[in-house]
C-alpha positions as CSV (number, residue, x, y, z in Angstrom):
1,X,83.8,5.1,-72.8
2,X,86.2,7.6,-74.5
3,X,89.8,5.8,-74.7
4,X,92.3,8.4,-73.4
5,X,96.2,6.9,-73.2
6,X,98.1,8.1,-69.8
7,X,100.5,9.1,-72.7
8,X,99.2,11.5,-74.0
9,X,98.3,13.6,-70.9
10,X,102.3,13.2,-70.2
11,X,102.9,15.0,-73.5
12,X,99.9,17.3,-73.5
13,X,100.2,18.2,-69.9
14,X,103.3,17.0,-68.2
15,X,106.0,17.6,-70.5
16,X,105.1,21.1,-71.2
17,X,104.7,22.1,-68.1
18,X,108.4,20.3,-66.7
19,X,109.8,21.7,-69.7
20,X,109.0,25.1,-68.7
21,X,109.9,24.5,-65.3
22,X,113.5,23.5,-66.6
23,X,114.2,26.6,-68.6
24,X,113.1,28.8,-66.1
25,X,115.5,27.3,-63.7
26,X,118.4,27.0,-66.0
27,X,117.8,30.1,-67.3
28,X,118.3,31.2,-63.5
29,X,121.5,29.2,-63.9
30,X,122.5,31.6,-66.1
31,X,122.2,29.5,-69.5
32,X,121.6,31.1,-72.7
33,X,118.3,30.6,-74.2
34,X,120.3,28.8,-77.4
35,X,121.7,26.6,-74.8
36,X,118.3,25.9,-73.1
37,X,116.7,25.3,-76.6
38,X,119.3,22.7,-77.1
39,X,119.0,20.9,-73.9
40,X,115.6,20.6,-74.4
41,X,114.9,20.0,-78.0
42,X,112.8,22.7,-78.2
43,X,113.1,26.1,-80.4
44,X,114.4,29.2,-78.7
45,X,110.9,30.9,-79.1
46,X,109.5,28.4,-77.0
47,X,111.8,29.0,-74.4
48,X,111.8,32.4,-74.9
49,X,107.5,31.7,-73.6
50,X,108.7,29.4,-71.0
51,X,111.3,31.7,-69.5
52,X,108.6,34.6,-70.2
53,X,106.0,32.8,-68.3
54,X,103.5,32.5,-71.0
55,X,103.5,28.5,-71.5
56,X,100.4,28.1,-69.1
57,X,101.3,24.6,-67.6
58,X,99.2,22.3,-65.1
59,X,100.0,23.4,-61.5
60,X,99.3,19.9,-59.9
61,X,103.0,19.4,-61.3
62,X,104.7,22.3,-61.0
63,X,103.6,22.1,-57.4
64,X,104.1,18.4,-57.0
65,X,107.4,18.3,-54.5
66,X,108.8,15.3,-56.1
67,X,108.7,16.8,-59.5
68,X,110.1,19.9,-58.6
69,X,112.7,18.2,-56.8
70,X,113.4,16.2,-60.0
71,X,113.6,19.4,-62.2
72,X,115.8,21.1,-59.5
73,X,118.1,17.8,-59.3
74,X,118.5,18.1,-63.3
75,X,118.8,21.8,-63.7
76,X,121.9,21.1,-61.6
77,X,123.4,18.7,-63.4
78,X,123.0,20.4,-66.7
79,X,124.1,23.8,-65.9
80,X,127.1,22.3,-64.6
81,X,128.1,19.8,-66.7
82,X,127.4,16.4,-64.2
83,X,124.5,15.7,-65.9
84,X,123.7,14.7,-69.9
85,X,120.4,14.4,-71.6
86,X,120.8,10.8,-71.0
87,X,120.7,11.2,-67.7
88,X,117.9,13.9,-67.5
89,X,116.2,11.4,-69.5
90,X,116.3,8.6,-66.7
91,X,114.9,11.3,-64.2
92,X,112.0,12.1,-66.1
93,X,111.9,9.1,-67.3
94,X,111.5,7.7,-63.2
95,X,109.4,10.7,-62.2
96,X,106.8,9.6,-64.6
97,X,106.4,6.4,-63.3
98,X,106.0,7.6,-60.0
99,X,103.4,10.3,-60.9
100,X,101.5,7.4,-62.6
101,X,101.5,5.6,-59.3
102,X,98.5,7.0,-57.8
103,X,100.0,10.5,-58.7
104,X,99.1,13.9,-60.4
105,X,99.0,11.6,-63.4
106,X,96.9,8.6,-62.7
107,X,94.4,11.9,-61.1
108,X,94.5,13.6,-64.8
109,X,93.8,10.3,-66.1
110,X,90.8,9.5,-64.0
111,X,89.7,12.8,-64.6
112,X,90.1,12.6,-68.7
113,X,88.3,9.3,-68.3
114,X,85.4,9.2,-65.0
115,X,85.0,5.3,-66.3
116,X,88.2,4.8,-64.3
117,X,87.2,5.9,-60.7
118,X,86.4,3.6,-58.2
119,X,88.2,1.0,-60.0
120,X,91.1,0.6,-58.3
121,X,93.2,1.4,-61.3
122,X,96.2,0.2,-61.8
123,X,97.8,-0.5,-64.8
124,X,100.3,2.0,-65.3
125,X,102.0,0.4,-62.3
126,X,101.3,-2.8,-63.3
127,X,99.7,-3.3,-66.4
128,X,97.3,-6.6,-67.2
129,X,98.1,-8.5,-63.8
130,X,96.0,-10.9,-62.8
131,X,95.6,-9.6,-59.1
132,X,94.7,-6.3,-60.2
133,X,91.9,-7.5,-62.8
134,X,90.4,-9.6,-59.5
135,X,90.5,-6.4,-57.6
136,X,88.8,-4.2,-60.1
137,X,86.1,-6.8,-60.7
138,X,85.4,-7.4,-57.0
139,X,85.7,-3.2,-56.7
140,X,83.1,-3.3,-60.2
141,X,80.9,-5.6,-57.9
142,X,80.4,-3.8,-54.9
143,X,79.9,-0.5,-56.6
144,X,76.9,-1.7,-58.9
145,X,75.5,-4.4,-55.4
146,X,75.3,-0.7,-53.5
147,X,73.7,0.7,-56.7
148,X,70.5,-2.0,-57.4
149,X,70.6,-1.7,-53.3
150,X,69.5,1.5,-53.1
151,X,66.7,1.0,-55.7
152,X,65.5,-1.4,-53.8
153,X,61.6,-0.6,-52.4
154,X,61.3,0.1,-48.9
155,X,64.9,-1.1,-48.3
156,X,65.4,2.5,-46.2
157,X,63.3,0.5,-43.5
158,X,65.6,-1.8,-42.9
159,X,68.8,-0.2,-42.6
160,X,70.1,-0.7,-38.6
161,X,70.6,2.6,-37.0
162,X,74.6,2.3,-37.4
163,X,74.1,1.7,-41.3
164,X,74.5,-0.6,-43.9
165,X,77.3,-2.1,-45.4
166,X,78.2,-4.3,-48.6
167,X,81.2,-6.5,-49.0
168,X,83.2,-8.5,-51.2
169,X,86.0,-10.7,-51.0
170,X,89.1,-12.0,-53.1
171,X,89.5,-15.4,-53.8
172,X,91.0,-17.4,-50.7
173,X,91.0,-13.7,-48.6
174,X,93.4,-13.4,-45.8
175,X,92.1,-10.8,-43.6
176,X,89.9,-7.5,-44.0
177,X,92.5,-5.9,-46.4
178,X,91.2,-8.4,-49.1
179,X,87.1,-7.4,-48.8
180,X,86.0,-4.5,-50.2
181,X,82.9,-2.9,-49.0
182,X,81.8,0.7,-48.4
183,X,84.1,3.6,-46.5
184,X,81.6,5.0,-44.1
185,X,79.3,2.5,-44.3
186,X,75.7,3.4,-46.3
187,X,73.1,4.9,-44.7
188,X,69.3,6.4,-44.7
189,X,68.6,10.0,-45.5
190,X,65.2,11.0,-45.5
191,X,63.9,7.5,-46.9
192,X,67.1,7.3,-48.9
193,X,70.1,5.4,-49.4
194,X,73.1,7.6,-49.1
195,X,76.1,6.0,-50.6
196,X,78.8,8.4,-49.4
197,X,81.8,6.7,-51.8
198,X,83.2,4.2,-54.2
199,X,83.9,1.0,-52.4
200,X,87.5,0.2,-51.2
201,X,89.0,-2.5,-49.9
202,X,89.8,-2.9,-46.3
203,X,86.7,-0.2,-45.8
204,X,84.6,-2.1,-43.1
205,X,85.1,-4.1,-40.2
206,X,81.7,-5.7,-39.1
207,X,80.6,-7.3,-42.8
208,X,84.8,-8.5,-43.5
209,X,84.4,-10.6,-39.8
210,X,81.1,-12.5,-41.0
211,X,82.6,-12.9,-45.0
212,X,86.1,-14.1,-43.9
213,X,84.0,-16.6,-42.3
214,X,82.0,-18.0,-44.5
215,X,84.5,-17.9,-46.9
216,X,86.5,-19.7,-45.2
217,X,83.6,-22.4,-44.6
218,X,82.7,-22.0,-48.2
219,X,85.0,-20.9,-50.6
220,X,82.3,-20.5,-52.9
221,X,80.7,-17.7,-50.6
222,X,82.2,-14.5,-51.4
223,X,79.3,-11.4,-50.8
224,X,78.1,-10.1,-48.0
225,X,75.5,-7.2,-46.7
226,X,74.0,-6.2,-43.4
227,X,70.5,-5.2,-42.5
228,X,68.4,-4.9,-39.4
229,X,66.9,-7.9,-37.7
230,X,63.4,-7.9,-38.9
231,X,61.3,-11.1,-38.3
232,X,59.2,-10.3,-41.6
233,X,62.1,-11.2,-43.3
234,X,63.1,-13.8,-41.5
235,X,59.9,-15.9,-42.2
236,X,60.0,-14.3,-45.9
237,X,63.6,-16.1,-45.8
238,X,61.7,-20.0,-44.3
239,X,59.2,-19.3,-46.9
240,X,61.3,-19.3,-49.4
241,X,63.2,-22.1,-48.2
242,X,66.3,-20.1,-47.7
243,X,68.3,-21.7,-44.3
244,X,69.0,-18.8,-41.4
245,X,70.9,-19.3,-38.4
246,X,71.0,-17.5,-35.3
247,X,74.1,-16.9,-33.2
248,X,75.0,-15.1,-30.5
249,X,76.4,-11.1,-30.9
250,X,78.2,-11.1,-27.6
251,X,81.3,-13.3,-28.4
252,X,84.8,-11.1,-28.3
253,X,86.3,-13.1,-31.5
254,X,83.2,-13.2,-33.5
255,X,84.9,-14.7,-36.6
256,X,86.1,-17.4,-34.6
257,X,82.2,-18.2,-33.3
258,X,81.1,-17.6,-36.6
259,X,83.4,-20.1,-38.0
260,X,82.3,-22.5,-35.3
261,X,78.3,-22.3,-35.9
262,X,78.7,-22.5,-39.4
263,X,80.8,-25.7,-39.6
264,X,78.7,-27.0,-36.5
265,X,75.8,-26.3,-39.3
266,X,76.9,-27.9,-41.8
267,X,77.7,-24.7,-44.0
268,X,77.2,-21.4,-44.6
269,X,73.7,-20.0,-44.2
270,X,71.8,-17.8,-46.6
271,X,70.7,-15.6,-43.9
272,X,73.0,-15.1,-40.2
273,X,71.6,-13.1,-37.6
274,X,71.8,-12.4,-34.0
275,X,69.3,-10.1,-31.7
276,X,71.5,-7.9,-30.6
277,X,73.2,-7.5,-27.0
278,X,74.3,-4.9,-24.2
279,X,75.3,-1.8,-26.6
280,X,75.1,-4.1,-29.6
281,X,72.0,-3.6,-32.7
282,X,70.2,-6.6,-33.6
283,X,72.0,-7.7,-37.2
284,X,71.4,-9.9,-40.0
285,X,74.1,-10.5,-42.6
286,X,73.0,-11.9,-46.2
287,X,74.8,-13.9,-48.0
288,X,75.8,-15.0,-51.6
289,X,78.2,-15.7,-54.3
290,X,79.4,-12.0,-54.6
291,X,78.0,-9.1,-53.7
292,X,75.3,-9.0,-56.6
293,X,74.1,-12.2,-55.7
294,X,74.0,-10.9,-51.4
295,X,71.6,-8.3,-52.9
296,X,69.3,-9.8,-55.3
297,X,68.7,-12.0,-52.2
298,X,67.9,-9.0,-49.8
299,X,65.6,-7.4,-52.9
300,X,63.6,-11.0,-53.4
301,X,62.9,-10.9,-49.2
302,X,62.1,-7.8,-49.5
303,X,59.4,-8.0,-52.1
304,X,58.2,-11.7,-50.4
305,X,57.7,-9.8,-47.3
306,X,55.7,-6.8,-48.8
């Protein structure tokens, strides 16, 4: 993986690109181009380009509202004397973090390195936090679980008609917001798994309700998938000595029943399922240690069954 600093796209691509926005506009305010030069520690050729409009530039800032406000804000204060190149420092200064926050930045920067996406990056915003390193590594585990999924031998037979999903959770999760799992859910296409995007977190519904509960019964469980209710894999799962549990799909709080049959069983099952209800699909959810493990389960069930 190529090492690319978000740095150097401010100089190679931001910078340029403000700094021809600002002589344009002071220009407009009727500064010299000797007076631009020195504002902006550039030569007076170079503004004589910028002002010309042949310094090229990256449109995804010189179209980006906040940064043109910024320019516009400094422009102001420099032409008229409210404003030194201290203080036009502090507002680029500020733009730039905010541009790295999810902004035309942190986009160049997944761009310059692909590595990034689906990551979750963050550490412009927040550099080496622990919180964020948890959240990329649950994000890392999702994205490779849905990956070995889809290589995965006949596993296009059991996907439920409403799809498949894979999920992950934090470490002591609160709610939904803390699992991440697949936006749209993953689906069959034409004997295929079709993974329409990178996983987020507070992406699914259905797999977050059985994983919050478990994890709450078991800490230790933290990965979660659903397939279709197929009673080959069911026996595949008794031969193999795996515990299932059945419970029932038409409860309104389904965490809360979850939570209840698990603890009534003395922990979390390897393999939950119900057989479906009025308007509901028969569903089993796998379980495991993360979302790896939940699939490596599903791919040894698979191949007992075959």
């Amino acid at each position: 993986m190529s090492l690319v600093l978000p740095s150097e796209l401010v100089v190679d691509r931001f910078l340029p690109t403000v700094r021809a926005m600002l002589a344009t506009r002071l220009a407009d305010r009727g500064m010299t181009q000797q007076e631009i030069a020195a504002n902006l520690g550039v030569t007076q050729a170079a503004v004589s380009k910028y002002v010309g409009g042949e310094s090229g530039g990256d449109d995804r800032f010189r179209n980006h509202p906040e940064t043109v406000a910024t320019v516009d804000r400094i422009a102001d204060g420099l032409s008229s004397g409210e404003m030194d190149g201290y203080d036009a420092l502090a507002e680029l200064l500020s733009l730039i973090r905010s541009l790295e926050d999810r902004g035309p930045i942190c986009e160049l920067h997944e761009e310059e390195m692909p590595a990034l996406q689906g990551l979750g990056c963050d550490l412009c915003v927040r550099g080496l936090d622990p919180d964020v390193r948890a959240e990329r590594d649950v994000l890392a585990d999702v994205r490779t679980a849905a990956r070995t999924l889809a290589t995965v031998p006949e596993i296009s037979g059991y996907v439920p008609n409403v799809g498949t999903n894979i999920g992950m959770c934090l470490p002591d999760p609160d709610d939904e917001t803390d699992v991440a799992a697949i936006p749209g859910r993953i689906y069959e296409l034409n004997g295929r798994l079709e993974i329409p995007a990178n996983p987020e977190f507070g992406a699914s519904k259905h797999v977050s309700t059985a994983l919050l509960a478990a994890s709450d019964v078991d800490p230790n469980i933290r990965g979660a998938l659903n397939i279709a209710t197929d009673d080959r894999l069911l026996e595949a799962a008794q031969e193999r000595g795996l515990a299932t549990l059945e419970f029932d799909a038409d409860y309104e709080d389904r965490g809360a029943h979850l939570r209840s049959r698990f603890t009534a069983h003395g922990g979390v099952p390897h393999v939950a399922y119900h057989r479906g209800a009025f308007g509901i699909e028969p569903a089993t959810y796998v379980f495991g240690t993360d979302a790896e493990a939940a699939v490596e389960r599903v791919r040894e069930l698979v191949a007992t069954e075959s």
